[in-house]
C-alpha positions as CSV (number, residue, x, y, z in Angstrom):
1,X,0.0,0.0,0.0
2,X,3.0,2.7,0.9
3,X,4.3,1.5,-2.4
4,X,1.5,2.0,-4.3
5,X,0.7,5.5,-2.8
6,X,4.5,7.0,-3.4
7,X,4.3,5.9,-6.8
8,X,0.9,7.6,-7.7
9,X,2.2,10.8,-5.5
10,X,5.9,10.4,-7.9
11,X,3.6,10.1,-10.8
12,X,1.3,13.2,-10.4
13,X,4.3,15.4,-9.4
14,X,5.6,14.1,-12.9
15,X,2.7,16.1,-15.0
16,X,3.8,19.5,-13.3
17,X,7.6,19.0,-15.2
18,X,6.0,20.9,-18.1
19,X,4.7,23.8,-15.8
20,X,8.1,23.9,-13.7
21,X,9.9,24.4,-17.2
22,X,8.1,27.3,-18.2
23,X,8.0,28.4,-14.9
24,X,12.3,28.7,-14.8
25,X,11.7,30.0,-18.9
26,X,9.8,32.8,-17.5
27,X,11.7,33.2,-14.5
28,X,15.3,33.6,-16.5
29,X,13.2,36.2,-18.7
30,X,12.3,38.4,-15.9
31,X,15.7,38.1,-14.5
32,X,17.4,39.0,-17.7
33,X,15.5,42.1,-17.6
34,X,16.1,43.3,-14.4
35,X,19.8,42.6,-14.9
36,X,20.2,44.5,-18.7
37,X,22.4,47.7,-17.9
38,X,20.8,50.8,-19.3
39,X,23.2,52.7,-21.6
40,X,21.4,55.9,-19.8
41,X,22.2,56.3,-16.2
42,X,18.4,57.8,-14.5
43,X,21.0,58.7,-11.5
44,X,24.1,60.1,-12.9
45,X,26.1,62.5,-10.3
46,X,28.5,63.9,-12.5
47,X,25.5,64.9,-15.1
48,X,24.3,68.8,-14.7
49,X,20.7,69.4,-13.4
50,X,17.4,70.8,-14.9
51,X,16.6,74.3,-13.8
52,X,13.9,74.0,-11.7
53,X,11.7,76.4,-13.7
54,X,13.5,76.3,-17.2
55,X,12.4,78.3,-20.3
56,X,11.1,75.1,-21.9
57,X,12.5,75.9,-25.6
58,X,13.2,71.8,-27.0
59,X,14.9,71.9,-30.6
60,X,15.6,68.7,-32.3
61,X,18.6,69.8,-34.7
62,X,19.7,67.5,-37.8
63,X,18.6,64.3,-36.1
64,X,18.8,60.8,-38.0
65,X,17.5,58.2,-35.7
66,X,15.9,54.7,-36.1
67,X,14.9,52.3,-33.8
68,X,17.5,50.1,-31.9
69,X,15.4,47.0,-33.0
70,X,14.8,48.2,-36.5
71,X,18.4,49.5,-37.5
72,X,17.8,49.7,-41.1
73,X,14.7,51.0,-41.0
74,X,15.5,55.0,-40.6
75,X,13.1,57.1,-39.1
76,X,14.0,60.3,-39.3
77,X,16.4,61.5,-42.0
78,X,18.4,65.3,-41.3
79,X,14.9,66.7,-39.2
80,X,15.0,69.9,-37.7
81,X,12.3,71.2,-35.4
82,X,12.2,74.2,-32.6
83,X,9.1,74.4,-30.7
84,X,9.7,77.7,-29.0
85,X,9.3,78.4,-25.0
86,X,6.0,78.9,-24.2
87,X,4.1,78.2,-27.5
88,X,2.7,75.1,-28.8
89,X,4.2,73.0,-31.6
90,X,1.7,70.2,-33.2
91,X,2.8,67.7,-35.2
92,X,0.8,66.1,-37.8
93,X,1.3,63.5,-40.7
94,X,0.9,60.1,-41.8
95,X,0.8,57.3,-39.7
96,X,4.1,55.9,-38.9
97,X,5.8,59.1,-40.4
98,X,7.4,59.4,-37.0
99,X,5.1,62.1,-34.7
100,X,5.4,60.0,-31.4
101,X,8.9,59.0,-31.8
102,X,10.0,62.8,-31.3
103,X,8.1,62.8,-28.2
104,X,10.3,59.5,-26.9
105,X,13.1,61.5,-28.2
106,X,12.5,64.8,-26.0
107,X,12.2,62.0,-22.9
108,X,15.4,60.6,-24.2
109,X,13.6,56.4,-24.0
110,X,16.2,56.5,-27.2
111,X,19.0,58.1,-28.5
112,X,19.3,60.3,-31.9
113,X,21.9,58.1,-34.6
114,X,22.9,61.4,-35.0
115,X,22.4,65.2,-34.1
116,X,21.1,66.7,-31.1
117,X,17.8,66.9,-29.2
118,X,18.0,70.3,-27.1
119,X,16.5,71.8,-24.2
120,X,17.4,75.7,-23.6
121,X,20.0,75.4,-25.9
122,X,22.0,72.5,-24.4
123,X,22.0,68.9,-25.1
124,X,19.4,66.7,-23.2
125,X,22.4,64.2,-22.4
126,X,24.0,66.5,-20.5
127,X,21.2,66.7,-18.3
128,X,20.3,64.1,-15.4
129,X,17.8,61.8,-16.7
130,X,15.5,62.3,-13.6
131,X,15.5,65.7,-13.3
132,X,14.9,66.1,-17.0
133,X,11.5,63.9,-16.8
134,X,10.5,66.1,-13.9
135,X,9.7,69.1,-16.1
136,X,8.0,67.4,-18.5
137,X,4.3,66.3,-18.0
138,X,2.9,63.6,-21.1
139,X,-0.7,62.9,-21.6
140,X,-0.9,59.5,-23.7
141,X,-3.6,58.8,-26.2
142,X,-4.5,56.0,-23.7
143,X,-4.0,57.0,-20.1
144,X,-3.1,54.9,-17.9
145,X,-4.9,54.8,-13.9
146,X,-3.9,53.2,-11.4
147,X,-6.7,50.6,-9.4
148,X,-7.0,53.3,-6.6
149,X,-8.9,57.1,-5.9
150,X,-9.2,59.4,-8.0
151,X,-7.0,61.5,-5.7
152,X,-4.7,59.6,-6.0
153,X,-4.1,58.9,-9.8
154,X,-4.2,62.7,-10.1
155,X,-2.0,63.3,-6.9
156,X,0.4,61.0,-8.6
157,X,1.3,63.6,-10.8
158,X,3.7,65.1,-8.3
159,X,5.0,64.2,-4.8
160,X,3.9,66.2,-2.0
161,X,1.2,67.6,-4.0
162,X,-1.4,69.1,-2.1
163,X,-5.6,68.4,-1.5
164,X,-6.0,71.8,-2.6
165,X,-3.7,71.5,-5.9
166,X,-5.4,68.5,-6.5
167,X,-9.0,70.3,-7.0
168,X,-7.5,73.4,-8.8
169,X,-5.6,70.9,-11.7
170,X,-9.5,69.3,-12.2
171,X,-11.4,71.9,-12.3
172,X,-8.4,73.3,-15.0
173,X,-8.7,69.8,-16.6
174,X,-13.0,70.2,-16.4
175,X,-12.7,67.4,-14.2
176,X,-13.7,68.5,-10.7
177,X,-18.0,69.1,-11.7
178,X,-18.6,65.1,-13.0
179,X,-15.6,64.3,-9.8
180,X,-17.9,66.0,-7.3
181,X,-20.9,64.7,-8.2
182,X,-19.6,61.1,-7.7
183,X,-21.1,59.5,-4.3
184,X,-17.1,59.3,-3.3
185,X,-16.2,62.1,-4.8
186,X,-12.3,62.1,-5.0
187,X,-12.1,59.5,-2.9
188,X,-13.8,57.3,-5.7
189,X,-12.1,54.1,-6.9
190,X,-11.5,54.3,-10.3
191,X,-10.6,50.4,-11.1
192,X,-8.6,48.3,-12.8
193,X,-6.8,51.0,-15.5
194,X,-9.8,53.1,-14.8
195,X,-12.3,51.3,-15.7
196,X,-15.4,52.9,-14.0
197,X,-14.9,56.0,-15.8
198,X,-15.7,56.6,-19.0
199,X,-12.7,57.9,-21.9
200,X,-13.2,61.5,-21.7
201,X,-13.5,60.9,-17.7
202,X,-9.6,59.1,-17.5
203,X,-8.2,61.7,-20.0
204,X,-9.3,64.6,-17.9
205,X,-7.8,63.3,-15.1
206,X,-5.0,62.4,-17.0
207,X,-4.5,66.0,-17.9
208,X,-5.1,67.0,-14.4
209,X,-2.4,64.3,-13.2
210,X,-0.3,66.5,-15.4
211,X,-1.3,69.9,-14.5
212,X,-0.6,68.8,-10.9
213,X,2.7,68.0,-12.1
214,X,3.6,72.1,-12.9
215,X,5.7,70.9,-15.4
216,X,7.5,73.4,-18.3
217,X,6.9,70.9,-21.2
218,X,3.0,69.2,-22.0
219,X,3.7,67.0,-24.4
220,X,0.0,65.2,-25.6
221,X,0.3,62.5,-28.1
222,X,-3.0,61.6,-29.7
223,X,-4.9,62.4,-26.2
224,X,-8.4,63.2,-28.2
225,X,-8.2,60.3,-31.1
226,X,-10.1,57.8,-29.2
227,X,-12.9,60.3,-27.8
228,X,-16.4,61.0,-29.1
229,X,-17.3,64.1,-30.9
230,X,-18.7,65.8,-27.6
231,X,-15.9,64.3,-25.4
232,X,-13.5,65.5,-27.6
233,X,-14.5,68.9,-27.9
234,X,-14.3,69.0,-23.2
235,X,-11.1,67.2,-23.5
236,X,-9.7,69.8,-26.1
237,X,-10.8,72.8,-24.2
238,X,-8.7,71.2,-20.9
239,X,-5.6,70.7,-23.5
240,X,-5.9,74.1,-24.4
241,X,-5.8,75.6,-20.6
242,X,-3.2,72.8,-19.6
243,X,-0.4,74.3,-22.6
244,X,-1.7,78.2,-21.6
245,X,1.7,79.2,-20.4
246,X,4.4,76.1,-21.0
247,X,5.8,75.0,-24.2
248,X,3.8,72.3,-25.8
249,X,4.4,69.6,-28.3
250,X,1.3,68.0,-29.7
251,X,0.9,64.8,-31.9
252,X,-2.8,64.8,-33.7
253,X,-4.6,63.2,-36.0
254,X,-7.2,65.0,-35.9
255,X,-6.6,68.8,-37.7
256,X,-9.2,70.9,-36.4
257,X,-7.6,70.0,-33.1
258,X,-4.6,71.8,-33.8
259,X,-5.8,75.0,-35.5
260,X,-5.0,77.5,-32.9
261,X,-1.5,75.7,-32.7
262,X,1.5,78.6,-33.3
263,X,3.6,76.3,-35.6
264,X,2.3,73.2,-37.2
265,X,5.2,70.8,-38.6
266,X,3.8,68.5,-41.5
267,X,6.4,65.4,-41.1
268,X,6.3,63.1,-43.9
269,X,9.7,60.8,-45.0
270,X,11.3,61.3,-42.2
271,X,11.6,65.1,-42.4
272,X,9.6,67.9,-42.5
273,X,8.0,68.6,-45.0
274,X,5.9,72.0,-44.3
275,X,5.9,74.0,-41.3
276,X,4.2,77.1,-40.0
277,X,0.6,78.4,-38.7
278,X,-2.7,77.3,-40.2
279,X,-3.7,79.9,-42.0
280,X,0.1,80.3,-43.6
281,X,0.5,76.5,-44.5
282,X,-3.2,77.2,-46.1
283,X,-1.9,80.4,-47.8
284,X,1.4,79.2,-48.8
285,X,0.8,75.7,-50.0
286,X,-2.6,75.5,-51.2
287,X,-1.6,72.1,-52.8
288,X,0.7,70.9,-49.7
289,X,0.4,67.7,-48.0
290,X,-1.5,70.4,-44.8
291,X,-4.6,71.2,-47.4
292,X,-4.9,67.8,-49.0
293,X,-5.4,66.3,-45.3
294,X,-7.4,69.1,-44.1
295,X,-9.6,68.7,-47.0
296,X,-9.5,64.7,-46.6
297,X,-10.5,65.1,-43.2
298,X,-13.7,67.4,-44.2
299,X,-14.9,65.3,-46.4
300,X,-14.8,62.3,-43.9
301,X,-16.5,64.6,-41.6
302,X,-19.2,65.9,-43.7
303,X,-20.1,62.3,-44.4
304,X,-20.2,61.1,-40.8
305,X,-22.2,63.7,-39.5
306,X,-23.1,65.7,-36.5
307,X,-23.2,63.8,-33.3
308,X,-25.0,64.6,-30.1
309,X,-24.3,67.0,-27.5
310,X,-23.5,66.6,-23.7
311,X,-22.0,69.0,-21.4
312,X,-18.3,69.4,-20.9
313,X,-18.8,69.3,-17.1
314,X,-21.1,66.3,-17.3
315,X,-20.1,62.7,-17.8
316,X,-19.4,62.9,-21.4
């Protein structure tokens, strides 16, 4: 009987080989990244330090670059942009033409092949990788909250920050009318990635999570494209008050988002291919790659239609 018992127990601990095996596979993976070196040290002492308040000015000057896992693939070829302090620069195109990957650039998650990305007139590798992120707030086209308050996901933004800074960035963000009228109010869980609320409800508070931050440089990659008419319209309005001020770098689809913009860079080939205001890409290059997506884009719209209307302060 003993012997018959140990050998069904040896037997059954025998069908879990498979899951110990993937069980070390996945192990060595997470292992092997927590050991890769970073070829950018976050904490480097001998690197100099962000002004606390800096003008905000970002140039990218002559840069080549391509992805590290896509080496002949060349993103950018000789591409020059300035988006001045204080003003906002949108950037619009074709898909893939390479609008996000200057925004990874400016947060230096890769390195130029060549040229310079600068910040106030000096190199962004010269500057300490930490204190460099700290004076730049992002709003993604999908947002990511944390399973927690709302307070918190917008407190997040930046350590230390206050109750009372908290309400000011929603109600900039037209976020604190649909916050109060939750039962919870900010003390409402939000869920898994947010969850509860709807999409124009997590981008507000992601733009309040970055207004919190005080931050020099707003840099907003597609954070309407996903968004209703109506929501879009509240979330753009919050955009427009979270850039008042600070130097802002916007990625759109979308080209009556970025009208107002002060320069509007048309990227396409890896370089750019127009640039200036609205009305002067319009005047200047009635037959530009600007017009023919405006008027692309007008046409789509006419056919879809008007949608319906909710307030900006309401759940939207």
């Amino acid at each position: 009987m003993v012997l018959m018992v140990s050998a069904n127990g040896a037997a059954e601990t025998l069908t879990l080989a498979p899951d110990f095996i993937k069980g070390g596979r996945a192990m060595r993976s997470v292992f092997e990244t927590i050991d890769r070196k970073t070829e950018v040290e976050p904490d480097d002492v001998d690197a100099a330090p962000v002004p606390e308040r800096p003008r905000g000015e970002v140039e990218l000057k002559h840069v080549d670059f391509s992805y590290p896992s896509r080496p002949d693939i060349q993103v950018f070829r000789d591409l020059s942009l300035r988006a001045r302090a204080g003003k906002t620069l949108a950037l619009v195109g074709p898909s893939g033409c390479g609008k996000s990957s200057v925004l990874a650039l400016v947060q230096r998650f890769y390195e130029p092949t060549s040229g310079r990305v600068l910040l106030d007139g000096k190199d962004v590798r010269k500057y300490n990788l930490r204190a460099l992120r700290r004076v730049v707030a992002v709003v993604p086209q999908e947002p990511f909250l944390f399973a927690a308050s709302i307070h918190e996901n917008i407190a997040y933004g930046r350590e230390g920050a206050t109750e009372a800074e908290v309400v000011e960035a929603a109600a900039q963000a037209s976020a604190h009318r649909f916050i109060a009228a939750l039962p919870e109010g900010y003390r409402t869980q939000v869920g898994e990635r947010g969850v509860q609320l709807s999409g124009g409800q997590r981008q507000r508070i992601a733009i309040a999570r970055a207004l919190v931050k005080q931050a020099a440089i707003v840099l907003l990659d597609e954070a309407t494209s996903a968004l209703d008419a109506e929501s879009e319209r509240c979330v753009q309005e919050a955009l427009e008050r979270a850039g008042s001020g600070r130097t802002t770098i916007v990625v759109a689809h979308r080209l009556a988002t970025v009208r107002g913009a002060h320069t509007i860079a048309v990227i396409d080939d890896g370089k750019v291919a127009e640039q200036g205001s609205h009305s002067h890409l319009l005047k200047h290059h009635p037959d530009g790659c600007y017009a023919r997506m405006l008027q692309l884009q007008r046409l789509t719209g006419a056919a879809a239609g008007p949608g319906p209307s909710t307030s900006c302060n309401g759940a939207a």
